[in-house]
N, C-alpha and C positions, 0 to 999 in steps of 0.2 A: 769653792768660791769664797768661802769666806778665811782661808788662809789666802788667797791672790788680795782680799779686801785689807786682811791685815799687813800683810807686806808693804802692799802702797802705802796705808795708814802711816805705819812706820818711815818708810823714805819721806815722805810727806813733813811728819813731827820733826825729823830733822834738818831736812831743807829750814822749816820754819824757826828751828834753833840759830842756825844759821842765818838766816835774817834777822833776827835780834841779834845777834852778835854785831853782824854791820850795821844797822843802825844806830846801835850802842854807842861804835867806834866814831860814826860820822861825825860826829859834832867835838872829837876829841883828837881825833889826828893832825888835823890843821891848828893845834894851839890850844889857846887857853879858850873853852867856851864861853865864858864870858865874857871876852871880849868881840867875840863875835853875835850874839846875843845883844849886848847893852850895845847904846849910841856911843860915839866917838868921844862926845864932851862929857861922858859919865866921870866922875871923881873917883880916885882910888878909892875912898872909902865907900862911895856905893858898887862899885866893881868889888868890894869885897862881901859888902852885906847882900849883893846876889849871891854870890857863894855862896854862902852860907844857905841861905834862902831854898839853891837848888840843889845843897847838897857835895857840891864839888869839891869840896875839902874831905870829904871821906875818902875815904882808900877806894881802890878801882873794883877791888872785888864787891868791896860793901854796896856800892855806887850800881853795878852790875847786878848782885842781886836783887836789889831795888827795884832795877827798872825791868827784872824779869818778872817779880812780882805785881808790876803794876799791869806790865802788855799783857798776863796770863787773865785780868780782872777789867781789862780793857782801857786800867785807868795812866795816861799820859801827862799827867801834871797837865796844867791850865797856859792855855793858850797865851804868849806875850803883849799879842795884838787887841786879840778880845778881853781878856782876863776873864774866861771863862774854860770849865775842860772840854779841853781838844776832843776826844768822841765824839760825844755829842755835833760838835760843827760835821764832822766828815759826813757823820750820820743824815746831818740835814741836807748835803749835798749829793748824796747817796743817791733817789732817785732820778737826779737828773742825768748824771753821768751814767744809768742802767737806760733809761730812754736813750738816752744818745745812739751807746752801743748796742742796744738791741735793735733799732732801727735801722743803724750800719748792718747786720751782720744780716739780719732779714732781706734787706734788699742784696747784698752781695747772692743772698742761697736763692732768690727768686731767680734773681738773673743767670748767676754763674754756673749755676748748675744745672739748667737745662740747656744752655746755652753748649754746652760741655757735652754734654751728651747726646747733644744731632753733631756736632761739631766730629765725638766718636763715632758714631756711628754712619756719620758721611763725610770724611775726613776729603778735604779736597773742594768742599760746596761754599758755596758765597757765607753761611751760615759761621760757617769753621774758621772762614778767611778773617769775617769778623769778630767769632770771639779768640782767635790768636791776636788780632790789633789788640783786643779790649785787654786781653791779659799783658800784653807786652805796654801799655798804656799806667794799666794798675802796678805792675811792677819796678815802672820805674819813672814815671813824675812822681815829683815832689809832693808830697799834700798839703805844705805850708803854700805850696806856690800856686796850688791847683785853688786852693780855698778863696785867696785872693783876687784871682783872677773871678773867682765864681762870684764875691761881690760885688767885683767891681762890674761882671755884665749883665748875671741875672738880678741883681741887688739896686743897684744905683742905676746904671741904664735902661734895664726895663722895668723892673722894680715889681718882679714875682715873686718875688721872697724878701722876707724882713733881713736886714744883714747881721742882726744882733741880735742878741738876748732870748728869751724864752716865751715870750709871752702869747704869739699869736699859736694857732694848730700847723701851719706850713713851718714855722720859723725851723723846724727840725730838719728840712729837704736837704737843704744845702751842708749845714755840716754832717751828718748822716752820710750822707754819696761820699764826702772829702775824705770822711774817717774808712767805709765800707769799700772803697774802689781799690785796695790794695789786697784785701781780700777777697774780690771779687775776682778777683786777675788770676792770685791763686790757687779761687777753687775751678774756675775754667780749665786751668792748665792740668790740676788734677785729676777733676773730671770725665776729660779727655783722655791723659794718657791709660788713667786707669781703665777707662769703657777698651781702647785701642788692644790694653795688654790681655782683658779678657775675654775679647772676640779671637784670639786666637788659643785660646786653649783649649786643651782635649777634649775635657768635659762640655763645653760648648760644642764642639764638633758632633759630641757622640750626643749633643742633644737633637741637633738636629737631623742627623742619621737615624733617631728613632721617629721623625715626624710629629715632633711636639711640635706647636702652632708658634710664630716668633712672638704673640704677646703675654705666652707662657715662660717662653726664654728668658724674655729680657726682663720680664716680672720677677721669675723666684731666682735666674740665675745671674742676670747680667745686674741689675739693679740690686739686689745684697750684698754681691761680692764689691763691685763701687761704693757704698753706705760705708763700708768696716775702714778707708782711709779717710774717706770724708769726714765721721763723725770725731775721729781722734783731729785732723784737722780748725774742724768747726770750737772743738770746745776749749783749746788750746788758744785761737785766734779771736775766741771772746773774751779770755781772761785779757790778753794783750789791749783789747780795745778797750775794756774799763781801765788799764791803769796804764793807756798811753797813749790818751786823748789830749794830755796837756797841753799841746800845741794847737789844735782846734779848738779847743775850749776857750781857748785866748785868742784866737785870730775872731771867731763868732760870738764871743762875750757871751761862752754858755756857761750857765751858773751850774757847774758839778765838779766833782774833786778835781778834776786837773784846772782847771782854772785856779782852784783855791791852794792847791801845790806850790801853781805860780807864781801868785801873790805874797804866800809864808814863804818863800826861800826868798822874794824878794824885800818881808819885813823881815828875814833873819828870825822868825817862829820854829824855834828849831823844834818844838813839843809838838805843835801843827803837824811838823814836817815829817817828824817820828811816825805820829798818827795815823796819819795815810798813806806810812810804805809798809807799815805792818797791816794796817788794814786790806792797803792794795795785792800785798803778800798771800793773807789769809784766802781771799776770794781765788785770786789765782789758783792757789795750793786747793781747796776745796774744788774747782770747777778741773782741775784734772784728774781730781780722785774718780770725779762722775763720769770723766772722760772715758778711762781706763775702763771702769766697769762697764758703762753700757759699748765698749770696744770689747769685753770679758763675754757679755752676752750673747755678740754677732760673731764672737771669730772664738767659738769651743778651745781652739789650740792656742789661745793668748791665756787662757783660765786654766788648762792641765797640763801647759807646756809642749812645745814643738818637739 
């Protein structure tokens, strides 16, 4: 176990090497950063005394080490817009975007996944008929278009939910489902195929050939072996929904990172924008390390090798 812990550790540290390197570059391969940074009517001479300012006149490696030194310490120079360090903002937006997506992902595992599993195990029945629509729905509307739609009829014409911002306990309903219905779709169709593939195999056979009772079956056998794809699924499709809400976070005026993404690439905060791709980086990279393991726990032969 704890050589499987270290390995991932490893791919892990440099996956996220690897994200500072591109983020590094972002702001450098289209040009001179400071002009995209400063306003248009800036003066040569203050387009220069930014430079200096940020540094950009030193060599690319100096420049590089710099900023590996500052994401190792969390520190991204101070924000253009606020004039304050960038951390700290993402930090303040932090919990809203973890409501968001934890209430997306909760309501997708309530629904999808039982939904998925009568569907398996009565493949054919009104039940199944409907979580095949619900997945084939989730999979492929748009969520920018589904969002809108949704103010425009639960919001503004009936007016059960707030269409904006964060303030009331309901105001979560509506982006919640926008964000969660693609992974809702997902884990249905999972759910499903996986219950389908392990109703037929041997070992279920020969369980019921011994006369175990079926809510023994489907307890230790049908139901852990479904868990082991699900869970790699599930913690994979949470990192996703934290750092790729930005579209819903702007259509519902939800105050959490992706809305605040939105806003710094459209005031050109390029420190902002650093900020919360390494940050949205790190969480990712963390929440599949925990993937992997509690996936090392349930499936022995992912921990000592097939």
């Amino acid at each position: 176990m704890p050589r499987y812990f270290l390995s991932k550790l490893a791919q892990s540290l440099l996956l996220l090497f690897g994200v500072l390197f591109l983020v590094f570059i972002m702001v450098r391969v289209t040009g001179d950063p400071a002009a995209l940074m400063m306003s248009r009517e800036s003066s040569p001479e203050q387009m220069e005394a930014f430079r200096e300012e940020m540094g950009f006149n030193d060599p690319v490696l100096t420049q590089f080490a710099r900023f590996i030194g500052g994401a190792l310490l969390g520190d991204f120079g101070d924000s253009l817009h606020f004039k304050t360090p960038a951390m700290p903002l993402v930090l303040e937006r932090l919990p809203a975007t973890v409501q968001l997506a934890t209430a997306g992902l909760i309501m997708a595992m309530l629904v999808g996944i039982p939904i998925g599993l009568v569907g398996g195990f009565n493949p054919g029945s009104v039940i199944d008929s409907v979580g095949r629509l619900i997945a084939l729905m989730g999979q492929s509307v748009p969520n920018f278009w589904l969002g809108l739609m949704m103010i425009l009829y639960f919001g503004v014409r009936l007016g059960w939910f707030p269409t904006f911002g964060r303030d009331a306990w309901n105001s979560v309903i509506m982006p919640a489902f926008v964000l969660g219905l693609p992974v809702l779709g997902q884990l249905v169709r999972l759910t499903r195929s996986a219950v389908l593939e392990i109703r037929g195999e041997d070992f279920i056979r020969t369980a019921h050939s011994k006369g175990l009772e079926p809510k023994t079956i489907y307890t230790k056998h049908v139901f852990r072996n479904v868990a082991i794809p699900l869970i790699s699924v599930i913690g994979v499709q949470f990192g996703y929904m934290l750092g790729g809400s930005i579209y819903i976070e702007a259509i519902f005026s939800w105050p959490g990172m992706g809305g605040l993404l939105e806003q710094s690439i459209g005031w050109r905060d390029f420190p902002l924008v650093q900020a919360i791709a390494v940050f949205t980086s790190v969480i990712v990279l963390a929440l599949n390390i925990f993937t992997d393991l509690a996936y090392s726990m349930i499936d022995p032969r992912i921990r000592y090798g097939r």
